[in-house]
C-alpha positions as CSV (number, residue, x, y, z in Angstrom):
1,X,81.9,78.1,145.2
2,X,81.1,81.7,145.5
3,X,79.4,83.5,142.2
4,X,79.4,86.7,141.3
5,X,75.7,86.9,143.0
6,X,77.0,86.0,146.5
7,X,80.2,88.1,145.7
8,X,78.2,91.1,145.3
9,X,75.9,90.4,148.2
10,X,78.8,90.3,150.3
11,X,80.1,93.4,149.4
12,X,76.5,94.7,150.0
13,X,76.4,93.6,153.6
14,X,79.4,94.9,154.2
15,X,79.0,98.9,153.0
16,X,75.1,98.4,153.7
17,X,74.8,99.7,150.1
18,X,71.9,97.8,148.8
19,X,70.8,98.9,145.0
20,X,67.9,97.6,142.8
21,X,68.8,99.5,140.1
22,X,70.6,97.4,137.6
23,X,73.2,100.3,136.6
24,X,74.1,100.3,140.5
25,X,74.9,96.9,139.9
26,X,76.6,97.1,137.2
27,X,78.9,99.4,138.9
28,X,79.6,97.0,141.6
29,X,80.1,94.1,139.2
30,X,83.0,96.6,137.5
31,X,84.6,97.1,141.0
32,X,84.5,93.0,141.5
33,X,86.0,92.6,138.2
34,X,88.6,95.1,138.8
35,X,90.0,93.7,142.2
36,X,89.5,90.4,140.2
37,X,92.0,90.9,137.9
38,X,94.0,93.0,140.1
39,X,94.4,89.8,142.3
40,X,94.5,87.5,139.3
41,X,97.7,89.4,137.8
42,X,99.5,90.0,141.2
43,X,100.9,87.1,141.4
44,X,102.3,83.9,139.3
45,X,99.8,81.5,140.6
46,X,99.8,78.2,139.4
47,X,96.3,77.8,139.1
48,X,96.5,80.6,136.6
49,X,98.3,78.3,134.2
50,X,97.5,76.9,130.5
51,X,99.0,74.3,128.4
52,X,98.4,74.2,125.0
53,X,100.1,73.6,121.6
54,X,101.2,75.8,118.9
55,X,101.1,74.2,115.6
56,X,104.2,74.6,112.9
57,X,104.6,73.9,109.8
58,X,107.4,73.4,107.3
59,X,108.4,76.0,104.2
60,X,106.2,74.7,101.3
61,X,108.0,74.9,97.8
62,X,107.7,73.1,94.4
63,X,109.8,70.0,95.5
64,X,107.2,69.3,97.8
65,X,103.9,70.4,96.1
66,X,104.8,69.9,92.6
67,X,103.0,73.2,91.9
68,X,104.6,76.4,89.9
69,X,103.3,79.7,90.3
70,X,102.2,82.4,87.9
71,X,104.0,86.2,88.6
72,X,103.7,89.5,86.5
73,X,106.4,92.6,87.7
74,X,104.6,95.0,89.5
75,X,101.1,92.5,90.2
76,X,100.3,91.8,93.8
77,X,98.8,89.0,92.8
78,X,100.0,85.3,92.4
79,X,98.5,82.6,91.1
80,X,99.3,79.0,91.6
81,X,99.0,75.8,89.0
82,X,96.6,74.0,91.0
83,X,94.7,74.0,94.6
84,X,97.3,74.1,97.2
85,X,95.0,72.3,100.0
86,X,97.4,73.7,102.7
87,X,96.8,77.3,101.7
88,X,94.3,79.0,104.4
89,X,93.6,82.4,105.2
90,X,94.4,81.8,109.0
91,X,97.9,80.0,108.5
92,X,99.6,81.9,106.1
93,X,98.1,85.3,106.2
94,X,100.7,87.4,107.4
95,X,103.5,85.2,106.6
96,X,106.2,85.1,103.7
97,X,106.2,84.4,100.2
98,X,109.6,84.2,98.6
99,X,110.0,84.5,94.8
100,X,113.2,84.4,92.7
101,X,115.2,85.1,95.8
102,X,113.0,88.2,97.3
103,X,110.8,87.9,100.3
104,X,107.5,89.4,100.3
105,X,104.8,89.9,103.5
106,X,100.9,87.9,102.0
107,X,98.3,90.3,102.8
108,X,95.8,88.0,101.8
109,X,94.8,84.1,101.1
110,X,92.2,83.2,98.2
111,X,91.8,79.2,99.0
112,X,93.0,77.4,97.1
113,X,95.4,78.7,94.9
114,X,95.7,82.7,95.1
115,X,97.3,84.8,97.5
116,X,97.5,88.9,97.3
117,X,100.9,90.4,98.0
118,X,101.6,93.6,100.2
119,X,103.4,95.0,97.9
120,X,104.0,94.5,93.8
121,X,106.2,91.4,92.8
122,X,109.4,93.2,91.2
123,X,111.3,90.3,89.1
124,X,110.7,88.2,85.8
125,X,107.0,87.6,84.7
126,X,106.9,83.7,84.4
127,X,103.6,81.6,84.4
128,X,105.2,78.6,85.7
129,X,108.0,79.7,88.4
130,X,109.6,76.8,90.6
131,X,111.7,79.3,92.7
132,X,109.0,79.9,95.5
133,X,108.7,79.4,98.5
134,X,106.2,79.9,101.5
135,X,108.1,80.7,104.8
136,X,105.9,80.6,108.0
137,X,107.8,82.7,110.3
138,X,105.9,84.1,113.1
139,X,103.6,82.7,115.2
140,X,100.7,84.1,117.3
141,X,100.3,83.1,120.9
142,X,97.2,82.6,122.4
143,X,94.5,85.5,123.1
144,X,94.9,84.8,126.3
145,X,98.3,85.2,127.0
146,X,99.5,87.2,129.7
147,X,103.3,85.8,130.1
148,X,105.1,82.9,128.6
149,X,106.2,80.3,131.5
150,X,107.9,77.7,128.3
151,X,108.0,76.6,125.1
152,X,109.2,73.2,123.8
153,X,109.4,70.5,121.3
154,X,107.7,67.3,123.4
155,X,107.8,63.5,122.9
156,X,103.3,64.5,122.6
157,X,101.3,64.7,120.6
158,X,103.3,62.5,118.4
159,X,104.7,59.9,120.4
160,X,108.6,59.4,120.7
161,X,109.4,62.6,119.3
162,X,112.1,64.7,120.1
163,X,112.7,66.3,123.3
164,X,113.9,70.2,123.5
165,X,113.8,73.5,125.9
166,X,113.5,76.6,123.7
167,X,115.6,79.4,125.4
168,X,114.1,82.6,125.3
169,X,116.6,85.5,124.2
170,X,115.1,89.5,123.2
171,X,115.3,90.8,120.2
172,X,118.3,93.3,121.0
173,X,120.7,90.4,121.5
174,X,119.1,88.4,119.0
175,X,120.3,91.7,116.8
176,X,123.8,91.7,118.6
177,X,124.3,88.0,117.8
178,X,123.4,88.5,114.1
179,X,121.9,85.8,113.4
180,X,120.7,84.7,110.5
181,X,117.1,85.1,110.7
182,X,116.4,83.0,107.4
183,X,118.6,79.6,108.9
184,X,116.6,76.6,109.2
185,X,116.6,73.1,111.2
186,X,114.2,70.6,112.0
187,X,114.0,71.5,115.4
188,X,114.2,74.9,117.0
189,X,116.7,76.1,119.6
190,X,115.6,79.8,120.8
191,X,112.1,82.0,120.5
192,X,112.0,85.8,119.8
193,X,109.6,87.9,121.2
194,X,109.2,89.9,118.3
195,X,106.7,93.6,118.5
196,X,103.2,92.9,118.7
197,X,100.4,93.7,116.6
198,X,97.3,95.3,116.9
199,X,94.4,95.1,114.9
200,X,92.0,98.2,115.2
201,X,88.7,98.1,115.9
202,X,85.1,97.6,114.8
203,X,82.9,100.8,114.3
204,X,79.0,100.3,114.4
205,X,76.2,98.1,113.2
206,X,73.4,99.1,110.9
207,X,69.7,97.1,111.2
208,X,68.7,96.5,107.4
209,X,65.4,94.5,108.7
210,X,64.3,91.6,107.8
211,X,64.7,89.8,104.2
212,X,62.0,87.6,102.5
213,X,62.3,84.0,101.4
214,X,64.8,82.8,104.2
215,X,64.6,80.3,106.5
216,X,64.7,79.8,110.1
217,X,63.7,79.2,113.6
218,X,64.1,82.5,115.7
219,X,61.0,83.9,117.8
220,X,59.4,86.4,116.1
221,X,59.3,89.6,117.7
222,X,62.4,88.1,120.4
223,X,65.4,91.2,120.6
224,X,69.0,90.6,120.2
225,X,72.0,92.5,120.7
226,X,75.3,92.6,118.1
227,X,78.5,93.8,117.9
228,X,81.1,92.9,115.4
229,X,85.3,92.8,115.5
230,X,87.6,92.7,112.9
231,X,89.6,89.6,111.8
232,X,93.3,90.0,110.4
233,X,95.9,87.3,110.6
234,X,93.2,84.9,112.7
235,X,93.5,87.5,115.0
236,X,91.0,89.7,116.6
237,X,90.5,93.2,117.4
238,X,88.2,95.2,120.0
239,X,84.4,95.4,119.6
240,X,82.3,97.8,118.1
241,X,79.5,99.7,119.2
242,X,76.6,97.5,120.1
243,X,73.1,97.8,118.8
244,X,70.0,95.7,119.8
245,X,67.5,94.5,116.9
246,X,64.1,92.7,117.1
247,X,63.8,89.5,114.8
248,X,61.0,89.8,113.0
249,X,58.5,88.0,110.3
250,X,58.9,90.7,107.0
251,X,55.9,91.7,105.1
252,X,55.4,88.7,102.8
253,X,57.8,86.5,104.4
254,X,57.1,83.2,107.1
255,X,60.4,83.3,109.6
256,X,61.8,85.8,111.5
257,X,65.5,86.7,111.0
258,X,67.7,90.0,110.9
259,X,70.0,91.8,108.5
260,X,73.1,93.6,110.1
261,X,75.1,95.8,108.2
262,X,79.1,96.6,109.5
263,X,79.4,100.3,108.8
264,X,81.7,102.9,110.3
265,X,80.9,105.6,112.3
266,X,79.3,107.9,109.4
267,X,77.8,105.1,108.4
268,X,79.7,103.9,105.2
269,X,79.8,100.7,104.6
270,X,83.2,98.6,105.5
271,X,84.1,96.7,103.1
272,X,87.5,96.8,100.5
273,X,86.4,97.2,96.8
274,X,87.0,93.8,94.4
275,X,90.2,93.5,93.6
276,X,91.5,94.1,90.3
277,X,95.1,93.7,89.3
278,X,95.0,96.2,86.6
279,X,95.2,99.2,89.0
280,X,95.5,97.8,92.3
281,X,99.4,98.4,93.1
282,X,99.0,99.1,96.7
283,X,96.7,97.4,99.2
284,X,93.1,98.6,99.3
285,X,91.5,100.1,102.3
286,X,90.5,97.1,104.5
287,X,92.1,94.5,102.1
288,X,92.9,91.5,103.8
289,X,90.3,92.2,106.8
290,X,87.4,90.0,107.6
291,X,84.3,90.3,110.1
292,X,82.9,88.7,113.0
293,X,80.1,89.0,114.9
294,X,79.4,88.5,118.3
295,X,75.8,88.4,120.7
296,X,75.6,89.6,124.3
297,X,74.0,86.3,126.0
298,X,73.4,88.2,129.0
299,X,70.4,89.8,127.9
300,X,66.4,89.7,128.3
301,X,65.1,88.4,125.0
302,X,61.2,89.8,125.9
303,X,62.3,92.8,127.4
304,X,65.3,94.2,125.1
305,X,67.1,94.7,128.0
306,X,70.4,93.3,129.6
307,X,70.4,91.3,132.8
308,X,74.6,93.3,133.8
309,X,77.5,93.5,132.3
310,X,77.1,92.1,128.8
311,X,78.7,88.5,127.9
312,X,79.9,88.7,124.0
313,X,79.6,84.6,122.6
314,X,80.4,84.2,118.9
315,X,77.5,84.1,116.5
316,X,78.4,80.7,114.2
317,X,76.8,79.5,111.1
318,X,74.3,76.5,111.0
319,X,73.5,73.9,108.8
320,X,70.0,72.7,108.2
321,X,70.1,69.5,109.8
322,X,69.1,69.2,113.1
323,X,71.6,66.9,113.9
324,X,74.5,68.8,112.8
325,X,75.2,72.3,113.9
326,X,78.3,73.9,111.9
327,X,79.6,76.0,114.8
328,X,81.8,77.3,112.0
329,X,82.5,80.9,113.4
330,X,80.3,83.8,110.8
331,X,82.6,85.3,109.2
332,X,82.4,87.8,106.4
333,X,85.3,88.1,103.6
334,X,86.9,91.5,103.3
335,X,84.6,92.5,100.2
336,X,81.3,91.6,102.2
337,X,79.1,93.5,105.1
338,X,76.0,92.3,105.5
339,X,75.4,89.1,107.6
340,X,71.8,87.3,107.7
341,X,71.0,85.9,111.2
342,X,68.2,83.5,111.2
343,X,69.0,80.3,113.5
344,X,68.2,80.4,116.8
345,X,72.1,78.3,117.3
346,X,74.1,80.4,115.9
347,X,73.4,82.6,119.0
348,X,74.4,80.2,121.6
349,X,75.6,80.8,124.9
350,X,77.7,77.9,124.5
351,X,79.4,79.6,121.5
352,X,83.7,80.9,122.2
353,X,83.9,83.6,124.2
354,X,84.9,86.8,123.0
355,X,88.4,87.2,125.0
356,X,88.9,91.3,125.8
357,X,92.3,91.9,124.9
358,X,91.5,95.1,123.0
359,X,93.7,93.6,119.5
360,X,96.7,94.0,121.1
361,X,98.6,90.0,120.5
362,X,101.8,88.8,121.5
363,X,104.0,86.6,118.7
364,X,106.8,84.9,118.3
365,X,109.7,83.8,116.2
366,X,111.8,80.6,116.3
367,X,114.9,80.6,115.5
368,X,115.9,78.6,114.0
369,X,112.7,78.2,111.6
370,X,111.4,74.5,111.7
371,X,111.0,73.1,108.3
372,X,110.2,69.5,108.9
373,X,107.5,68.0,110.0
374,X,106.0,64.7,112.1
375,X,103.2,63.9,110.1
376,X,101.2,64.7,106.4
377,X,97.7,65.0,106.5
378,X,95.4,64.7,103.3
379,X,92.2,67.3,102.3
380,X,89.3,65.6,103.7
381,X,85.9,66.3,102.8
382,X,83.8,65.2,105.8
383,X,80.2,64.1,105.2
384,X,78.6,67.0,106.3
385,X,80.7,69.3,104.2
386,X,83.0,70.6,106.4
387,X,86.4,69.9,105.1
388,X,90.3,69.5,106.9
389,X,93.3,71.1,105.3
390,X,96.3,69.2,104.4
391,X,98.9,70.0,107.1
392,X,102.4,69.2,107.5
393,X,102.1,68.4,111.4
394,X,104.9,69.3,113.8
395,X,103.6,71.1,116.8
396,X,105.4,73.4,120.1
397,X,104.1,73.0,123.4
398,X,103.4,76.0,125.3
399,X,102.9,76.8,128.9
400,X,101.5,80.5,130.1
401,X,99.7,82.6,132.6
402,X,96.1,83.1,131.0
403,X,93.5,86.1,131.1
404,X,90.6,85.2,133.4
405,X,87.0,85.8,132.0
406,X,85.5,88.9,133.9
407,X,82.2,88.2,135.5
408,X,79.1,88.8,133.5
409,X,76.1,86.7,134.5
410,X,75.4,86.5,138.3
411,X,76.5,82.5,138.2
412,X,80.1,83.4,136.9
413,X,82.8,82.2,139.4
414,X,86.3,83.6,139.7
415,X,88.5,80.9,138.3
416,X,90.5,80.4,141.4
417,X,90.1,78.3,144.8
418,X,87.4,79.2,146.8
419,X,89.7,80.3,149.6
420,X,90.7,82.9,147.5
421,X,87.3,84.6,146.4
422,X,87.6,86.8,149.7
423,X,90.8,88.1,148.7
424,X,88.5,89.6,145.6
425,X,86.3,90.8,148.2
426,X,88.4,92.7,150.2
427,X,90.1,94.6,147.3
428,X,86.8,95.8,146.0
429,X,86.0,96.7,149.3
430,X,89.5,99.2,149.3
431,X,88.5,100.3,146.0
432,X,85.0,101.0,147.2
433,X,86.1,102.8,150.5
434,X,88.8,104.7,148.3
435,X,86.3,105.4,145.7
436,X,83.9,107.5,148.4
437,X,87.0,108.8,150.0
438,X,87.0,106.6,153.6
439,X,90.6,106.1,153.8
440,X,90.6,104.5,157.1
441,X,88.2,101.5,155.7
442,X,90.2,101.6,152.9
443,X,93.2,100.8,154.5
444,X,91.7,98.5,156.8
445,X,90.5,95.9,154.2
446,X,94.4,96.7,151.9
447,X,95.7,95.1,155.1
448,X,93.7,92.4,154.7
449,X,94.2,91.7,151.4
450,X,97.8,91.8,151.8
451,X,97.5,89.1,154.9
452,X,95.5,86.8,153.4
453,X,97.7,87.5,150.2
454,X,100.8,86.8,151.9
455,X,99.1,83.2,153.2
456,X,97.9,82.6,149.4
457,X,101.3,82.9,148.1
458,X,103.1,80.3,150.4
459,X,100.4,77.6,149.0
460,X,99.7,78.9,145.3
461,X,102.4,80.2,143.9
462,X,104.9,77.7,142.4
463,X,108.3,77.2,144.3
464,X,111.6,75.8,142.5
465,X,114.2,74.1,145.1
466,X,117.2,75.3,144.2
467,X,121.4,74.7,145.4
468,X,123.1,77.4,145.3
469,X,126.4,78.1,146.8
470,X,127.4,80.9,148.9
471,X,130.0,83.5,147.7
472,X,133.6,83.2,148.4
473,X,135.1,85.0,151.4
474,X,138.6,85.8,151.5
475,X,140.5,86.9,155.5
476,X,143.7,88.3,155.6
477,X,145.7,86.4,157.2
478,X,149.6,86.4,158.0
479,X,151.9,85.4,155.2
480,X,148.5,86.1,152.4
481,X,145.2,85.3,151.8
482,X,143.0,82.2,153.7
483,X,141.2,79.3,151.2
484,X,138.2,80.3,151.1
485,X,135.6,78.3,152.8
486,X,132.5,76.9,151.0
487,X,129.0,75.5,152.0
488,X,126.1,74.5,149.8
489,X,122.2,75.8,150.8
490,X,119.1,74.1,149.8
491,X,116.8,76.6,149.4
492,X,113.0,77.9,148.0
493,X,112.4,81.2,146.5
């Protein structure tokens, strides 16, 4: 298996262009990764394939919970008689609230029983409504996505379920058809690709030092680098600006740790005021948006300095038992910015990958909207805290053309049959030639690319069989027209 180290020494040979210096390098790893992804995208291969499922879930009311809910006209917030245990932040953020026949977009989930409304409730104040409803109605597909191949109800993961293709149709016809977007069934029959959404992006961290009185186990005097994203809708957006901090032991203090601050780029802090219902008619700035942050694992810890191109992993929380890491992912709430970083596994290079799709994310909406469900799940408390929704389970599976990770660290391998690594080779090598303006090189190794390409495609690229039957061809003839004559082809394309 070639690695990005044997990749880049190939290249090396090849242009005798040998650099020490590690932004050299880093310039060549950008021109791998580029004819990576060039070659990645150029084609449908099949080994570029995912399957995964997309849960669903039912419209929740107060036949099914029991609960009413509290409304004032013109209040954005609503309130609900108990703890509805299937009310989180990354389910039905985004999604519909209905309320004495009005629909209204959730702009943000207070577990267990509170959600904030995008806009003021306009109806009949009532502390104990029984008209509502919540309606999930769009769905985001995975970060990862880069085209749909199908989507389907499957007898898995509940066994003996129902079987059923979902045709894709665009939203102009969908429009055309006019159908009625608020029809239900238990099953769906068509998906919408409906506009995405993008979710902006982080600014800067600040370094507040290091507190006293907290635990921990990071070397003291080890440096660390950070960058934070926003979170909206359990969806990401693009990194901020980076900064690399030194953990260290404060005045008065016995273990190491750091205090990061998410600020924006004049240095004021990013966070939405407390909400307060009195005055707070229209969403706040930032309401609704909470904060991750992410460590390059690519990086000297002695030296402060990176070892290429950096490799973002998610920095997690921890529990204080050894035995039990909550890889829970460290996420400030839309009224916090400061996070505390003191375990040394919260910064694993084993933590998710930060996928670089710059907050742009693809969603869809079935039609019509499932409202039934498989199987109910209780709230579970587990005995290390961590606790499990209820859910009303019914899920969609879904097959797609992923993103590829780039190539950070020198062991990283392009996630494709060796056979193919040289195809990566030879289109950084046109970019390279192009780059320094040898066109005759360049054109040499496009040729290249192309015929190994071509060989690629005959054994990697999925082909359907087909029958398909030729046109008719009517002769003139004397006295009118000949029967046409027929003939069926099997075929690949």
């Amino acid at each position: 298996m070639a690695n990005l180290k044997e990749i880049r020494a190939k290249i090396q040979n090849i242009t005798s262009f040998k650099p020490t210096n590690q932004d050299h390098l880093n310039d060549i790893d950008e021109l791998i990764n580029g004819a990576f992804r060039y070659t990645w995208l150029c084609r449908q291969w099949f080994f570029a394939q995912k399957t995964t499922f997309l849960n669903v879930t039912p419209d929740l009311d107060n036949t099914i919970t029991s609960l009413t809910v509290g409304v004032v006209d013109f209040s954005r917030k609503v309130t609900f008689s108990g703890n509805l245990r299937s009310l989180t932040s990354d389910v039905y953020e985004g999604q519909i609230f209905e309320c004495q026949g009005r629909e209204y977009k959730i702009l943000k989930v207070v577990p267990f029983n509170e959600i904030h409304l995008s806009e003021p409730f306009r109806g009949t104040t009532t502390t104990a409504d029984t008209t509502w409803k919540l309606k999930i109605k769009y769905y985001n597909l995975p970060e990862d996505l880069v085209q749909v191949l199908s989507i389907s109800h499957r007898d898995a993961p509940i066994v003996g379920g129902r079987r059923q293709y979902l045709t894709a149709i665009n939203s102009k016809r969908e429009e055309e058809l006019q159908l009625a977007e608020n029809r239900t069934a238990s099953y769906a029959d068509f998906y919408i690709h409906i506009p995405p959404k993008n979710i902006p992006s982080g600014e800067k961290l600040k370094d507040l030092g290091s507190t006293i009185g907290i635990l921990g186990d990071l070397t003291n005097n080890s440096y660390h680098e950070f960058c934070w994203c926003f979170r909206k809708e359990s969806m990401y957006g693009p990194l901020s600006d980076s900064i690399i901090v030194q953990a260290l032991t404060p005045e008065g203090g016995t273990k190491p740790n750091i205090n990061l601050r998410a600020v924006t780029h004049d240095d004021q802090e990013v966070k939405t005021p407390t909400y307060a219902d009195a005055v707070d008619k229209m969403p706040n700035v930032w309401e609704g948006y909470s904060k991750v942050l992410w460590t390059n694992v690519n990086f000297n810890h002695t030296t402060g300095k990176r070892l290429g191109l950096p490799k973002w992993v998610m920095v997690t929380t921890k529990a204080l038992a050894d035995s039990q890491y909550d890889h829970a992912p460290y996420i400030l709430k839309d009224e916090e910015s400061e996070w505390i970083i003191n375990w040394s596994a919260s910064l694993s290079a084993g933590n998710p990958k930060y996928i670089e799709i710059d907050g742009h994310h693809h969603i869809i909406r079935p039609y019509p909207r499932i409202n039934s469900y498989d199987a109910k799940y209780s709230f579970v408390v587990g005995a290390d805290g961590a606790t499990a929704p209820e859910q009303y389970f019914r899920q969609l599976e879904l097959r797609y053309i992923y993103k590829a990770q780039d190539l950070a660290q020198i062991t990283d391998s392009p996630e494709m049959p060796f056979e193919l690594h040289d195809l990566v080779v030879y289109k950084a090598l046109e970019d390279y030639y192009t780059k320094i303006g040898n066109l005759q090189l360049a054109t040499v190794y496009r040729n290249r690319f192309e015929m190994d390409l071509k060989a690629a495609t005959t054994k990697y690229v999925e082909h359907f069989d087909v029958e398909h039957q030729r046109a008719f061809q009517f002769a003139a003839g004397r006295g009118g027209f000949i029967a046409p004559s027929t003939s069926i082809k099997r075929s690949s394309f």
